[in-house]
N, C-alpha and C positions, 0 to 999 in steps of 0.2 A: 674431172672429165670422164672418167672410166664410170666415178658411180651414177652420174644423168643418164650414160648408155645401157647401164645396167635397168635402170628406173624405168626407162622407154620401151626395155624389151620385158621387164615385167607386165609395165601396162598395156601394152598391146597383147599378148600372152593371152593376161587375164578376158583382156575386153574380145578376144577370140574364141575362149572357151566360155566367155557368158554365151554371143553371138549362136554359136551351136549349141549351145543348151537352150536358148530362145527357140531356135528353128527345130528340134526334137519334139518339143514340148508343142510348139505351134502344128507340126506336120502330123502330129500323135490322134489330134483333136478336129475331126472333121465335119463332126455330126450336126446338124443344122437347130439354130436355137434362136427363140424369139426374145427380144430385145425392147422392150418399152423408154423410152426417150419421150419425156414431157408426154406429151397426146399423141405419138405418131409410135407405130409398131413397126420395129424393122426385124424380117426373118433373115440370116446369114449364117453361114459357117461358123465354128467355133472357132478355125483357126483364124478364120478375115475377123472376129470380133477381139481375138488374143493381138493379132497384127499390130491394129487400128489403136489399139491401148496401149502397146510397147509404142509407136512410133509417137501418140502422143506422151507419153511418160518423157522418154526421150527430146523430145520438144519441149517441153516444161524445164528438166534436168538443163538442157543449153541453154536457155532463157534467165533461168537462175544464176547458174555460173556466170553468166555473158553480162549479167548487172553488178552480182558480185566483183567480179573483175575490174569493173568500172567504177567502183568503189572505192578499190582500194589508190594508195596515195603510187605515183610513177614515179618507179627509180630513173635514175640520170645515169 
């Protein structure tokens, strides 16, 4: 029991101090950059282009887990 609370408060910890190194990194980076996607040119911030990559990365990573998970065989 004691080492899953331990487990919990590491993971959140960690997933706190990635969190602000994300927003550092993103808030650092403001300067406006052109972006090509297929035929269409989009100009944006560096940090809304850093954003839009983390929350998809993010998106991907839950998607992943969330079949993996679905995979595996359910305990009783």
């Amino acid at each position: 029991m004691q080492r899953e609370v331990n487990m919990v408060k590491i993971k959140f910890y960690t997933a706190l101090v990635l969190i602000v190194l994300v927003l550092i990194i993103v808030l650092q980076n403001t300067a406006l950059v052109e972006t090509k996607i297929l035929f269409a040119t989009i100009i944006m911030s560096r940090a809304a282009l850093l954003g839009i990559t983390m929350l998809i990365g993010v998106a991907v990573g839950f998607l992943i887990a969330l079949n993996l998970a679905n995979r595996l065989p359910k305990k009783d």
